[in-house]
C-alpha positions as CSV (number, residue, x, y, z in Angstrom):
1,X,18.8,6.6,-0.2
2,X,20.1,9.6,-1.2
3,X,23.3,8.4,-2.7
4,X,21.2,6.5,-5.1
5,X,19.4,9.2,-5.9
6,X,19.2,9.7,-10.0
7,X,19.8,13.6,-9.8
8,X,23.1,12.8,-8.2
9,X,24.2,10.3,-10.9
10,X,23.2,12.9,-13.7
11,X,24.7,15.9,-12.1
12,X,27.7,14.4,-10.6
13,X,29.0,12.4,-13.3
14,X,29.1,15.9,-15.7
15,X,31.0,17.7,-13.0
16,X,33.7,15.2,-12.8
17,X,34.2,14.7,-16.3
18,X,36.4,18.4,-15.3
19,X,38.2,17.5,-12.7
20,X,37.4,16.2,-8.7
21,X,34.6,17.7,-7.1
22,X,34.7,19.6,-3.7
23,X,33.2,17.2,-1.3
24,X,30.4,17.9,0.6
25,X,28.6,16.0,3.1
26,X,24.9,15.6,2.9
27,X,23.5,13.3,6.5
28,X,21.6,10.7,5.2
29,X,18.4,11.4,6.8
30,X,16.0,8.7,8.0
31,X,14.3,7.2,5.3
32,X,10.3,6.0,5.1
33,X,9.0,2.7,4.7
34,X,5.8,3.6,2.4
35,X,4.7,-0.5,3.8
36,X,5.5,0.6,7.7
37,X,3.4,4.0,6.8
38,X,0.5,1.4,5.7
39,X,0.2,-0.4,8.1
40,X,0.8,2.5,10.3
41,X,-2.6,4.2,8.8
42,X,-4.7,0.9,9.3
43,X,-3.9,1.0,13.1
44,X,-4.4,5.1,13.7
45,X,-6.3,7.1,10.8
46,X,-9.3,8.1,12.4
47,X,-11.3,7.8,9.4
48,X,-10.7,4.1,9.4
49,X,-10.9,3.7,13.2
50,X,-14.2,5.5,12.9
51,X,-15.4,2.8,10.0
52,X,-14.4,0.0,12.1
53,X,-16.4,1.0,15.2
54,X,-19.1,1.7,13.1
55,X,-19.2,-2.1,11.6
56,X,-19.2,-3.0,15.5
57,X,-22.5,-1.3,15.9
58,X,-24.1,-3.0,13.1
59,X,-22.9,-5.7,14.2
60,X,-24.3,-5.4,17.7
61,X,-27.3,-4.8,15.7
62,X,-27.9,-8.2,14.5
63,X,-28.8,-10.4,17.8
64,X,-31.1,-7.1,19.1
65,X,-32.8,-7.4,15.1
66,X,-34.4,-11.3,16.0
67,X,-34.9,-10.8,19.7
68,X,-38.6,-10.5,21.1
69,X,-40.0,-7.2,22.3
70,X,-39.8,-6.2,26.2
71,X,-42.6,-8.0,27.9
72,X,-44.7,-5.9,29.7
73,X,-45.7,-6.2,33.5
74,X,-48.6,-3.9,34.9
75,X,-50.2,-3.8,38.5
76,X,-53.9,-2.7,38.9
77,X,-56.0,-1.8,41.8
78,X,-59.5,-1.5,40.7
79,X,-62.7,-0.1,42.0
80,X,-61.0,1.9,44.9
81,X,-64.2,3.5,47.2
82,X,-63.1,7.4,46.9
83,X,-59.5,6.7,45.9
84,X,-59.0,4.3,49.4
85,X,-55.9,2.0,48.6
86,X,-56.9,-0.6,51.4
87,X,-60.8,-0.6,50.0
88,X,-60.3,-1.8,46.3
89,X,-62.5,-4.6,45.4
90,X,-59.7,-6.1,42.7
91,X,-55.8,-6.3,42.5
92,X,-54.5,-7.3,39.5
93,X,-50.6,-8.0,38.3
94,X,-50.3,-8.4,35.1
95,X,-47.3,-9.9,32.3
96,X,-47.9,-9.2,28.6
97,X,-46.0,-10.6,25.9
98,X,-45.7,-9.5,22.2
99,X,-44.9,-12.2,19.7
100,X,-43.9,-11.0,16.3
101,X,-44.6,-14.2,14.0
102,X,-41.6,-16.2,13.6
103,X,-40.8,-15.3,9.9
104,X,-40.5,-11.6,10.9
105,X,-38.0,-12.5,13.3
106,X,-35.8,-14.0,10.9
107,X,-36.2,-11.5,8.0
108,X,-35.4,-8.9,10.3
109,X,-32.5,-10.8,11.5
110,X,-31.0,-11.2,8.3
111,X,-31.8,-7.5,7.1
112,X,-29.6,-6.8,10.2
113,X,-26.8,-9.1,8.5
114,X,-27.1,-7.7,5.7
115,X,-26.5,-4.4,7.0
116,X,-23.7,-5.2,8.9
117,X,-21.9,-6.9,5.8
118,X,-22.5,-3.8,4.0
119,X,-20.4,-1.8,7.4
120,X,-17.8,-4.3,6.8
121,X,-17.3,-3.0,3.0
122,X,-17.9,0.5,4.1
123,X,-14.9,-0.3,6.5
124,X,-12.5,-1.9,3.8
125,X,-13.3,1.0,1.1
126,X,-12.4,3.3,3.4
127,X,-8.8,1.7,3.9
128,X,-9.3,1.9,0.6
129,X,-9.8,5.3,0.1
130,X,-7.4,6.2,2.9
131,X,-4.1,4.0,1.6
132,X,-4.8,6.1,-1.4
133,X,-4.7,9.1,-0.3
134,X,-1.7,8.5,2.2
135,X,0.5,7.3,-1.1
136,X,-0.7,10.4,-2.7
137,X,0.8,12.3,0.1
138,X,3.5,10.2,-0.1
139,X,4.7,10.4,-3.2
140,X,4.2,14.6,-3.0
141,X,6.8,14.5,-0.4
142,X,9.1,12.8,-2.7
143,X,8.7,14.6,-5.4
144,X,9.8,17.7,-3.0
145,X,12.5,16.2,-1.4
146,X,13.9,15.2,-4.9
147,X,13.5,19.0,-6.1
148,X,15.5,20.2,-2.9
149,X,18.4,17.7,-3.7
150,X,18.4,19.0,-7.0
151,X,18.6,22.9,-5.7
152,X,21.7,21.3,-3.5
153,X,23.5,19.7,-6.1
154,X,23.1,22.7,-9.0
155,X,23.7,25.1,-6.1
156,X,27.4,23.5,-5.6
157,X,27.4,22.8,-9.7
158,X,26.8,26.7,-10.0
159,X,29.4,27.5,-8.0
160,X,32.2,25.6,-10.3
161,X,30.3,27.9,-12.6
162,X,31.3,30.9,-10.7
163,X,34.2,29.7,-10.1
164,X,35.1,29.0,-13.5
165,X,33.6,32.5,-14.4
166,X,36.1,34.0,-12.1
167,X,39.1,32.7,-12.8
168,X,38.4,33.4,-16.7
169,X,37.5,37.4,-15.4
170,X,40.8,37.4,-13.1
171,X,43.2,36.7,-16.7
172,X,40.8,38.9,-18.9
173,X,39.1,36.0,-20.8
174,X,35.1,37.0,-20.2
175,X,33.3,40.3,-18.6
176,X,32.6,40.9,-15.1
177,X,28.9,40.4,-16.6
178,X,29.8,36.3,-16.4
179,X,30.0,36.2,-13.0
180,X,27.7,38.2,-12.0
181,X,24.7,35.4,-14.1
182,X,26.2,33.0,-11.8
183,X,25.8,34.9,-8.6
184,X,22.3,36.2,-9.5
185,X,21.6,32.1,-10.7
186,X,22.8,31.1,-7.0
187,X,20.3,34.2,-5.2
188,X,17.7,32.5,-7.3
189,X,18.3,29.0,-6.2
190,X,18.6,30.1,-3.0
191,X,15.2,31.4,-3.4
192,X,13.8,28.3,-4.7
193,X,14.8,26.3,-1.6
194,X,13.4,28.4,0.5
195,X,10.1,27.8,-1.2
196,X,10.6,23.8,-1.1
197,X,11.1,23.9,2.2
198,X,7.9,25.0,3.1
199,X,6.4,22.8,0.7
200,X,8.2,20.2,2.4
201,X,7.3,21.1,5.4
202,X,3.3,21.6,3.7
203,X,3.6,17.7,2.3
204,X,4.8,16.5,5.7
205,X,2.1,17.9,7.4
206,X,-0.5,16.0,4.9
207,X,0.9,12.4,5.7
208,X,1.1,13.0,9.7
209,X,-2.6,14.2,9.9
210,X,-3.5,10.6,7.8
211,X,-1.2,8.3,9.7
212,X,-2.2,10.7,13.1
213,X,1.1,11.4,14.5
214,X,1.4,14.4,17.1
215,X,2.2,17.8,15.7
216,X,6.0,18.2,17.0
217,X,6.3,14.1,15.4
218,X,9.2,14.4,12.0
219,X,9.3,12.4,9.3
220,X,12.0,11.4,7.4
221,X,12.9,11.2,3.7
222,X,10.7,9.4,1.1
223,X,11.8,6.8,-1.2
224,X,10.5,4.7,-4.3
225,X,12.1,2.1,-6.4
226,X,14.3,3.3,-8.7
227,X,12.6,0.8,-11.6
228,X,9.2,1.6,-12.9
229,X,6.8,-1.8,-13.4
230,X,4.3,-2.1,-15.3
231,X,0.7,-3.1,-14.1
232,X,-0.7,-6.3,-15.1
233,X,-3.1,-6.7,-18.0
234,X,-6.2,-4.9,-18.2
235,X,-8.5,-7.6,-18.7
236,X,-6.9,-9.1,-15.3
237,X,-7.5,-6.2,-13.6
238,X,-11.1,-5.6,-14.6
239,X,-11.7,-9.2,-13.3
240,X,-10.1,-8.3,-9.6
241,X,-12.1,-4.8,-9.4
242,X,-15.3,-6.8,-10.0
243,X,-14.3,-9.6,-7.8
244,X,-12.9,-7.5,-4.8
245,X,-13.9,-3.8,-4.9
246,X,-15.3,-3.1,-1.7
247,X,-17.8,-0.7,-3.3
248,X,-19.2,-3.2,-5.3
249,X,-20.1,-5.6,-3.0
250,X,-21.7,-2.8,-0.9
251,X,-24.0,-2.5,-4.1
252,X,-24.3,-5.5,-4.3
253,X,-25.3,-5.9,-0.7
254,X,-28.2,-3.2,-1.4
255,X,-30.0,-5.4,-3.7
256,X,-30.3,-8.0,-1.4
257,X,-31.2,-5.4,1.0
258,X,-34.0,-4.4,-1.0
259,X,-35.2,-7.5,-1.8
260,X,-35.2,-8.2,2.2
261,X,-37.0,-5.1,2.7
262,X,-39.6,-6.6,0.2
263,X,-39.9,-9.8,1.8
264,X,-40.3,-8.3,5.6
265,X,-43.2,-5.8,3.7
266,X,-44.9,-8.3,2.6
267,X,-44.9,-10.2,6.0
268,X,-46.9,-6.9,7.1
269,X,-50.0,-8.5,5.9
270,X,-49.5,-11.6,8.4
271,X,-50.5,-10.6,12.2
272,X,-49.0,-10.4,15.3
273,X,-49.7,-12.2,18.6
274,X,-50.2,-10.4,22.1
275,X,-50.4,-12.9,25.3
276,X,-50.8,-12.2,29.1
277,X,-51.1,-14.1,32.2
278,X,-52.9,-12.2,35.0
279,X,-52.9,-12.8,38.6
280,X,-56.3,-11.4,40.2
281,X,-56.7,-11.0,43.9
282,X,-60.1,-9.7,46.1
283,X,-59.1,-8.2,49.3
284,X,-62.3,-7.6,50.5
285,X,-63.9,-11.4,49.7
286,X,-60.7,-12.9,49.5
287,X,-61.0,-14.3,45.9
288,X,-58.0,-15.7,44.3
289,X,-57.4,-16.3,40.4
290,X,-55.8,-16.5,37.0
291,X,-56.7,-14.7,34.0
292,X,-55.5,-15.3,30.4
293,X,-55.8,-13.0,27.5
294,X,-54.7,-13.8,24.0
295,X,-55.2,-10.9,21.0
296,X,-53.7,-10.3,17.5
297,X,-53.0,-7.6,15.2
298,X,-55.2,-7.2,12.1
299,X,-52.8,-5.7,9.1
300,X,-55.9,-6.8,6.6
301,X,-58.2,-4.4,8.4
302,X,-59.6,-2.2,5.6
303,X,-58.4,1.6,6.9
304,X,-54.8,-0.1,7.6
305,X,-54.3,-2.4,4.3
306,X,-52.8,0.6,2.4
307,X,-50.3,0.9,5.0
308,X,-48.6,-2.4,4.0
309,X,-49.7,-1.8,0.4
310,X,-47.2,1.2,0.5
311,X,-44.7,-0.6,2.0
312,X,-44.7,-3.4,-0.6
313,X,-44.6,-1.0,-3.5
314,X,-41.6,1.0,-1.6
315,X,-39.3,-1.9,-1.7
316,X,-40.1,-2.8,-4.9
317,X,-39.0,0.5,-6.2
318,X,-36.0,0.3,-3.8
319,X,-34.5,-2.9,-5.5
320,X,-35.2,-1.7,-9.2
321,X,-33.4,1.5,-7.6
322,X,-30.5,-0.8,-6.4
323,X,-29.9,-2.3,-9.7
324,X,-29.9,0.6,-11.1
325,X,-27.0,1.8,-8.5
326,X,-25.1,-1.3,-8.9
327,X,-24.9,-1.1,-12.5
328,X,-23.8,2.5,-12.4
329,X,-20.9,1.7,-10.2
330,X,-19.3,-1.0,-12.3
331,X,-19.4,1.3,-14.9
332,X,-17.6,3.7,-13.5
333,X,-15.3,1.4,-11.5
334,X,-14.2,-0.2,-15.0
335,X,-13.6,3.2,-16.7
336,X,-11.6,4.3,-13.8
337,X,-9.5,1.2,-14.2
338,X,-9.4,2.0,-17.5
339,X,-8.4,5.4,-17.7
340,X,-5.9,5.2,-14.9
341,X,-4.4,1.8,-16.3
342,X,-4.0,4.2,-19.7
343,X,-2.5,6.8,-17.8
344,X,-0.3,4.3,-15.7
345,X,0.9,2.9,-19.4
346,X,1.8,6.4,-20.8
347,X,3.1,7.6,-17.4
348,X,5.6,4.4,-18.4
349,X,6.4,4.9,-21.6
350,X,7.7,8.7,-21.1
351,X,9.8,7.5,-18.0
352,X,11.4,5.1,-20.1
353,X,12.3,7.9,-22.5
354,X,13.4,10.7,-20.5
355,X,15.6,8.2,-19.0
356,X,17.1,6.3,-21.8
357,X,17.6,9.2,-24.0
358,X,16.0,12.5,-23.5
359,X,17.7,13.3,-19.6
360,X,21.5,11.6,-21.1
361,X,21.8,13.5,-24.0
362,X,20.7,16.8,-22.3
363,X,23.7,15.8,-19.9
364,X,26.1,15.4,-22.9
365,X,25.0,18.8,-24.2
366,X,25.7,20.5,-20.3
367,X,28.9,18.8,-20.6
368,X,30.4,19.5,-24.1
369,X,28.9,23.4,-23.1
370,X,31.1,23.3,-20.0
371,X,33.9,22.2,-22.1
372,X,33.5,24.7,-24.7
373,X,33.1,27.7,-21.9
374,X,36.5,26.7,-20.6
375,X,37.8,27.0,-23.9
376,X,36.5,30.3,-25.0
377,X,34.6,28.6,-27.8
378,X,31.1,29.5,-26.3
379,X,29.6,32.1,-23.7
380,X,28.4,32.0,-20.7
381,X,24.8,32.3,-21.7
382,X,25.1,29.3,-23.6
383,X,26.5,27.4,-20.7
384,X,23.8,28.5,-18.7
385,X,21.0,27.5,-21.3
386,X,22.4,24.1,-21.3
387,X,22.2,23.8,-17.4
388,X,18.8,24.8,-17.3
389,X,17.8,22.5,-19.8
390,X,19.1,20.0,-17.6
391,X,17.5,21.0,-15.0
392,X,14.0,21.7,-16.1
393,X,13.8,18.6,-18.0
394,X,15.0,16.6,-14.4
395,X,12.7,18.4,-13.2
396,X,9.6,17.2,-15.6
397,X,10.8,13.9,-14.9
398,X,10.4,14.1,-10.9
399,X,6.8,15.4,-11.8
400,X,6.3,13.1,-14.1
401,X,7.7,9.9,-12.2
402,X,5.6,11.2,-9.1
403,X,2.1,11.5,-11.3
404,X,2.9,8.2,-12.2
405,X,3.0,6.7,-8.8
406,X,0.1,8.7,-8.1
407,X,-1.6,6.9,-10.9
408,X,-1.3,3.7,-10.0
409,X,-2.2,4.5,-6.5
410,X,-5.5,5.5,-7.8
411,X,-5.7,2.1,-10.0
412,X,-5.0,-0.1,-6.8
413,X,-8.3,2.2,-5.2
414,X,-10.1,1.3,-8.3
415,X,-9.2,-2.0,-8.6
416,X,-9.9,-2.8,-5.0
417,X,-6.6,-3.7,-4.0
418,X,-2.8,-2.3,-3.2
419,X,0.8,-3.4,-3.9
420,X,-0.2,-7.3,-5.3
421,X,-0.9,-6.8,-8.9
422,X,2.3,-5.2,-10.3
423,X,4.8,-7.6,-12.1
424,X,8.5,-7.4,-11.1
């Protein structure tokens, strides 16, 4: 909310050290749940909608990967006299059956599985990668709106400024020159909202195209705890990222894919059956009869064998190949941890300060300046100094405070998982 707001608290408590404030009222806009926003992405991104019909194709895939070929039914008329329908000696129907040995059928049936599995972690890294990105966004939009509440309250602290500068003008007590700093400060404020505003309006536009809202759809006002928690130990969180990243198990997945593939290559050597059942008729002598035909494939025929040969050798580079792949992405998943755990931890440790000492004292300074203007003991330029201290260093800490959520939105991508590893 925006009363709670920490640039209020700063700025608010030095202006009423001198005296009551003006009031103004600000509407407290609508503010976002960053959980509702979640969940809001899972239903409608279309990146993740897109995933999740893809997992239902493979999935479709899997009975269609053990079934039988189409059997195959053929009419014949043979030896027709000069093309004559009515005169042929023979007709012949005809059902033909294929029979892939029964090994095949189940290797191919769980390569199919396999493959689906690996949709179904294609489908959850993509949430992945999508809740990521929508708290990125997120957090952007904060750090904006947090900027343009600043702009408001040093635009109404720069006019006590003026004010101030004014009345010490009207009784002789400072230069024209005074108030004119403040009025040029308020053009430039003025100037500086202007510029949030679109990146407001810029930020907003990110997070509706991931959560898929209509153009003319608003959003309201972004908000984050006001305490900063630490993430849970890094040896913890290496465990989760190898137990549940998404991307991992795909990799995984790929080795027992390969080693699948092997299996069903090797199977290329055994043959496959053919059957048919014909029915034979003689319209001219009236003959009536059956005729079976069996057949197989030969795969050990000596100008085919390198065919399966090549196939063997194929999936045996493909699962040295997988290992290889597998082994490269924990590495990198354990050094993103890493890095954005260390980042996370520093991000921490400079919040703590600019909050517990470096943004309170550069409020004390902005104050005893104030109080020093008033009484002639220090010019204007000094005062201003002071207030742009304040501000630039609130403003650091917005950036600052925003890179750190960032952070550990790219930690819980890493890591595999989002809002359940962070101690209270």
């Amino acid at each position: 909310m925006i009363k709670k707001l920490f640039i209020t608290f700063i700025l608010l408590s030095s202006a009423q050290v001198y005296g009551q404030v003006d009031s103004i009222v600000i509407p407290e806009p609508e503010t976002l749940d960053l959980q509702f926003l979640t969940a809001e992405a899972m239903l409608n991104n279309p990146d993740i909608q897109a995933s999740l019909y893809q997992m239902d194709v493979m999935e479709a895939k899997v009975p269609q990967a053990g079934a039988l070929d189409d059997p195959e039914l053929r009419y014949m008329r043979e030896e027709l006299p000069g093309f004559r329908w009515n005169e042929a000696m023979l007709s012949n129907l005809e059902l033909m059956q294929m029979l892939r040995f029964p090994t095949k059928l189940a290797t191919q049936s769980k390569l199919a599985e396999i493959r689906a599995e690996h949709a179904h972690h294609d489908h959850l890294e993509k949430i992945n990668e999508v809740l990521a990105r929508l708290k990125s966004a997120y957090y952007e939009l904060w750090f904006v709106q947090q900027n343009i509440v600043l702009i408001l309250e040093n635009t109404r602290l720069m006019k006590q400024f003026a004010e101030i500068a004014r009345t010490k003008y009207s009784v002789g007590e400072t230069s024209q020159q005074d108030v004119l700093k403040a009025q040029v400060e308020l053009a430039m404020l003025s100037n500086q909202l202007t510029s949030l505003r679109q990146q407001e309006l810029s930020a907003k536009a990110m997070l509706m195209a991931i959560l898929n809202r209509a153009a003319n759809d608003t959003l309201g006002f972004a908000v984050i705890p006001e305490e900063v928690v630490s993430p849970t130990p890094l040896d913890s969180l290496f465990r989760f990222a190898l137990l549940n990243r998404s991307m991992l198990k795909h990799d995984s997945l790929t080795i027992s894919e390969s080693s699948t593939e092997l299996s069903l290559a090797k199977q290329e050597y055994i043959p496959d059956f053919k059957f048919g059942l014909e029915y034979v008729t003689g319209p001219v002598d009236g003959f009536r009869g059956w005729t079976v035909t069996a057949g197989l494939t030969l795969p050990f025929a000596p100008w085919t064998l390198g065919k399966a040969s090549a196939r063997a050798e194929e999936a045996t580079s493909a699962i040295k190949r997988s290992e290889a792949q597998y082994n490269a992405s924990k590495n990198m998943v354990l050094s993103n941890v890493k890095d954005f755990y260390y980042k996370a931890e520093a991000g921490k440790r400079q919040l703590d300060t600019y909050r517990m000492s470096i943004l309170p004292q550069a409020q004390q300074s902005l104050s005893a300046s104030r109080a020093a203007y008033q009484t002639a003991k220090t010019d204007f330029l000094m005062l201003i100094d002071s207030y742009r201290t304040l501000v630039d260093l609130t403003k650091e800490y917005f950036m600052i405070r925003m890179q750190y959520e960032q952070t550990t939105a790219e930690l819980e991508r890493a890591v595999g998982a989002h809002n359940i590893f962070y101690t209270k």
